[in-house]
N, C-alpha and C positions, 0 to 999 in steps of 0.2 A: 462508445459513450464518451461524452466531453468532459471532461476534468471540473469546467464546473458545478454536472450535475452528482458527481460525488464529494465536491471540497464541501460542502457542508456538515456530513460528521466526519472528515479527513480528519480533525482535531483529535477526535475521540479515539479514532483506529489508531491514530501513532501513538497513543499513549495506549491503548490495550494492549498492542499488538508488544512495544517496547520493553515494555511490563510485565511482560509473558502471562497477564490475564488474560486475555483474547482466547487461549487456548482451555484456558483450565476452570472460567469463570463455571459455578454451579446455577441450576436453574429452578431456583426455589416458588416459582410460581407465578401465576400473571399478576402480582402484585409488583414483578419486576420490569421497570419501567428502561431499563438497558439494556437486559439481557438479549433480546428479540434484534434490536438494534446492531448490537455485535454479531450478530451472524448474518448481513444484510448481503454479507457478499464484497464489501468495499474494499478495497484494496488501495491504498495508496502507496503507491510505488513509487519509491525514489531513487536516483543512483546510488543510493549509497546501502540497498537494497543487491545490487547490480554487478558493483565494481566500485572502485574508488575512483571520481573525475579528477582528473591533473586539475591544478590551479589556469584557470583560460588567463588567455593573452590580453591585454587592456588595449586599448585604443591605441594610445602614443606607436605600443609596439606591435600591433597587429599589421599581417599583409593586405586585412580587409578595408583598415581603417582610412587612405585615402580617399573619401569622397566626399564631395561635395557639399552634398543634398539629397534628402532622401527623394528616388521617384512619386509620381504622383499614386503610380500605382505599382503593388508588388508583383515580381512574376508568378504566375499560376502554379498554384501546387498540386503537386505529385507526390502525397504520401506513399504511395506503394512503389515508388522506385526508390523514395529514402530506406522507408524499413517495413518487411511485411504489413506489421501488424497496425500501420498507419493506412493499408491501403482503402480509399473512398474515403478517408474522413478528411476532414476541413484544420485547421490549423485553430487549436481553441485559444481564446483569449486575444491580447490584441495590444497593440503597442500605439501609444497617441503622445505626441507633442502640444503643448500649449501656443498662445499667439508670440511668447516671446520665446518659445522655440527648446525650451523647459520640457523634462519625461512628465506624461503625466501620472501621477501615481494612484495607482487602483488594480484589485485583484486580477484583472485581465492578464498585469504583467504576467501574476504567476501562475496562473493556468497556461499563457504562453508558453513559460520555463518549463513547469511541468510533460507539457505536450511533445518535448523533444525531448527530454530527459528520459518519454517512458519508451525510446526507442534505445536506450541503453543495453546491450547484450546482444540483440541485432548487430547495431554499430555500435562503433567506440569510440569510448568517452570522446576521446579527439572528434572523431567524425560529427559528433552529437555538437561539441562547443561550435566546431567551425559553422556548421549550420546557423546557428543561432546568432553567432557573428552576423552574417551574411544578409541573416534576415533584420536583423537590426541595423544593419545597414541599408538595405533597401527602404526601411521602412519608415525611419524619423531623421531629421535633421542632425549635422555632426554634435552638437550639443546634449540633446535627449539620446542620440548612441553612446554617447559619452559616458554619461549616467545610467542608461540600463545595462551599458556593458559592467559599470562596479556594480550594479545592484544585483549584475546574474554571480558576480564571484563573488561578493557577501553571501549570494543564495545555497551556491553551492557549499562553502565555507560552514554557515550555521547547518546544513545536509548532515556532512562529514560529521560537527561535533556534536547535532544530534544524532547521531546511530550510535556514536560511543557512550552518547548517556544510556542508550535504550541497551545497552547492557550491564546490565544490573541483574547480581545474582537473585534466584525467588527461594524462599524457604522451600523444603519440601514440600511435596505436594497435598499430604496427607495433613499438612498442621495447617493450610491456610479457608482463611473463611471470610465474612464478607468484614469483618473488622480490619483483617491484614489487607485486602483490596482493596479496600477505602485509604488505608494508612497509604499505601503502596500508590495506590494512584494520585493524594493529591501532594506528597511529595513529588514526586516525576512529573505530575502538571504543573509546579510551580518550577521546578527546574529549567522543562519547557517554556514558561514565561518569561523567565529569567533569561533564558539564552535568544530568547528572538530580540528583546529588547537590547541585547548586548550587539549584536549584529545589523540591527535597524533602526531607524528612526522613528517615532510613536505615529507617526501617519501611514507609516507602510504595514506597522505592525496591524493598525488597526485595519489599513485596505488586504492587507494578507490574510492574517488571522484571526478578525475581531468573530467572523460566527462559529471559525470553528471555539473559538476560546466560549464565547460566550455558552458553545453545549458541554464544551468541556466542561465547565463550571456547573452545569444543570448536572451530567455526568457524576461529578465527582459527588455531588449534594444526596443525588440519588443516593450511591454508594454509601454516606454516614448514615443516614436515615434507615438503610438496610441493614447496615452494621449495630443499630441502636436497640438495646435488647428491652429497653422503659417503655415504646410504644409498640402498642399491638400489632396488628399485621392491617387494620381496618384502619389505626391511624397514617402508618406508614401510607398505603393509598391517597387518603388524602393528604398527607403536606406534599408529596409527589405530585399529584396531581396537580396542586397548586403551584407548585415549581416551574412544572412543565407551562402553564398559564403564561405565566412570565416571559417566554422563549419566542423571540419573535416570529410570526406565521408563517413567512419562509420555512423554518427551520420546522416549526411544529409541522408542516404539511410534509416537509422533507422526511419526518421520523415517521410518522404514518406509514405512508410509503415504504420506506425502508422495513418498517415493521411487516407490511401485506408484501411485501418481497420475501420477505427471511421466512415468513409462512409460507407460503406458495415455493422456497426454493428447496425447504427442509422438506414437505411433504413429495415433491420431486425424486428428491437425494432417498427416499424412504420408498418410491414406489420402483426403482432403478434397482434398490440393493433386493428389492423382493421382486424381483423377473418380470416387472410390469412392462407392457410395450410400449414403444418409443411413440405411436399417438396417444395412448393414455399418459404419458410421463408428460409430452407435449402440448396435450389439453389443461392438465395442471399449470406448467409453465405460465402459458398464453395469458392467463391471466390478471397477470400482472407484469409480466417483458412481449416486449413485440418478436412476433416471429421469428427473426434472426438470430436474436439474442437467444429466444430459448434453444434452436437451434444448437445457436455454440456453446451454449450450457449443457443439452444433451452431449455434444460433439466431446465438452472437456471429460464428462461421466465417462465416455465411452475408453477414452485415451486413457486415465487415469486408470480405470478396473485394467487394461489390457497391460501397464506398465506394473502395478500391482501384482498379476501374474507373471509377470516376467522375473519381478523381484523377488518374489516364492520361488521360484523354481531357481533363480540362481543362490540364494543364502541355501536351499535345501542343497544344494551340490556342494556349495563352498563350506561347508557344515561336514560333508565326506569327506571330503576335501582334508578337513583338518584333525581329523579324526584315522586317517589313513594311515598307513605306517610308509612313508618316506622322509627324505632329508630336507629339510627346512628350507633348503633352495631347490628343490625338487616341487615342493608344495608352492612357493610362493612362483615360480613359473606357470606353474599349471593355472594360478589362482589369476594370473596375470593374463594365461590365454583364453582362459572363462569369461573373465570381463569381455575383452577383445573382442569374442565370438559372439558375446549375448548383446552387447551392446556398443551402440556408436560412441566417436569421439567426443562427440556434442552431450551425451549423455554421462559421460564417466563424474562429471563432477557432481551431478545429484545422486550416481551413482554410493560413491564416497562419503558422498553426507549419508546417507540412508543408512549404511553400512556401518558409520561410525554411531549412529541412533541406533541400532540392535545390539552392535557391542556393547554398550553403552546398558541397555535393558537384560542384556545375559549377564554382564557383568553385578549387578545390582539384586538379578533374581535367576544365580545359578539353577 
């Protein structure tokens, strides 16, 4: 899928997902004109998601930056020899010079940026800048390389200092409701505003993020209106409704979509956890993703339930484990060649997370 065809509620996911709404929003009924929305599936992944990207090299000091002139045309790309999960797809977005030789600026840049960045983890960060280098050298004049090479390290820069805002402690879980997720979301969306404009200039902000801002803004409006206990649930509908009106047809068609996506993905995820076969799960799909797609949507179901079991059976061990009667480096050896055995190198770090999430839930509810 190309980056542009999810930047349009990207806005909205970084602020749920930041938020830690995304996880815990409740679903008070189809009068809720987000909720369906947030489960669409989108994912906007950044490096800072990833890893941390080192600050990239600027022009002046880059090994890439003596040239000339950009070719007329760039060399043919080979996603899958950069990073798997680029392989077959095309390079989204797009890098253009003006006639006096000027970047030109429009969301392209940052689906560009995007598109390598989401090879982060595959390769590293380095590998990821140098590319991107490389290809903004092929691609525009030393002037517009100039300029898109500051505007990728602004990019990453505002990256960085937004995943630190997206850490923001949430109240318990049990005291929040849609008054605290409205509170909670349009401070953090103004924050967000706040920090793009600090790091860009109002042209890029608004070639970058003017649709995601402008749902964010229908988003947030939704949220008060749900949070509003003076109108009914009939009125609520309607100023929602009306809201949504307002929301350029792009976007409206875009939320559609995503809403007959997050239906067809749930009823999916619902016929998989009840033993349905993989053509009945995949006639569901079809519906709304192309074949592939549902495909690798079944493909991650399958991955997922098998790693799930694996994680059962290793906390069920490491749970006797710790319950055993040996010596504290006795048990943490063993505990260390359990890992080992049950799981790869590649895996220990989600391993860790998950691990440190059930400590975390026993600790809370001995």
């Amino acid at each position: 899928m190309k980056a542009s065809q999810i930047r349009i509620l990207g806005g909205l996911a970084i602020v749920l997902v930041g938020a830690g709404i995304w996880a815990s929003w409740p679903s008070p009924g189809q009068e809720d004109k987000v909720t369906q929305a947030e489960n669409t599936g989108v994912s906007t992944v950044t490096h800072s998601q990833q890893g941390s990207l080192p600050t990239p090299v600027l022009v002046a000091d880059s090994p890439l930056s003596p040239q000339p002139a950009a070719p007329d045309k760039p060399t043919p790309w080979d996603g899958g020899a950069f990073a798997p999960s680029l392989a077959g797809t095309d390079i989204d977005g797009n890098l253009q010079a003006d006639a006096d030789g000027n970047l030109v600026i429009s969301i392209d840049i940052k689906d560009f940026f995007d598109y390598f960045f989401s090879a982060v983890g595959e390769r590293t960060p380095e590998d990821v800048i140098a590319e991107i280098e490389r290809q903004i050298h092929s691609r525009l004049p030393p002037k517009a390389a100039a300029e898109a090479l500051q505007m990728m390290q602004d990019y990453i820069t505002y990256q960085e200092q937004m995943a630190s805002l997206m850490q923001q402690p949430l109240i318990p879980a049990e005291l929040q409701n849609y008054q605290y997720y409205a509170e909670t979301m349009v401070n953090t969306f103004e924050q967000l505003r706040a920090l793009r404009r600090q790091y860009f200039s109002p042209d890029t902000v608004d070639a970058f993020f003017g649709l995601e801002e402008a749902y964010g803004e229908y988003a947030v409006k939704t949220l008060q209106l749900q949070a509003d206990t003076s109108l009914s649930d009939d009125e609520k509908v309607e100023k929602i409704a009306a809201l949504e009106s307002l929301l350029p047809q792009q976007m409206i068609d875009a939320d559609r979509t995503a809403r007959a996506r997050a239906a067809a993905a749930d009823s999916a995820r619902s016929q998989f956890d009840d033993g349905a076969s993989t053509d009945t799960i995949r006639a569901t799909l079809t519906q709304q993703f192309d074949e592939k797609t549902a495909n690798d949507i079944i493909d991650f179901y399958q991955r997922e339930e098998r790693w799930q079991n694996r994680l059962n059976q290793y906390l069920a061990e490491k749970a006797s484990l710790s319950s055993a009667s040996m010596a504290d480096t006795d048990r943490k050896q063993a505990l260390d060649g359990l890992r080992q055995q049950m799981f790869s190198a590649e895996e220990q770090a989600r391993l860790l997370s998950e691990e440190a999430i059930q400590d975390k839930i026993l600790a809370n509810h001995p």
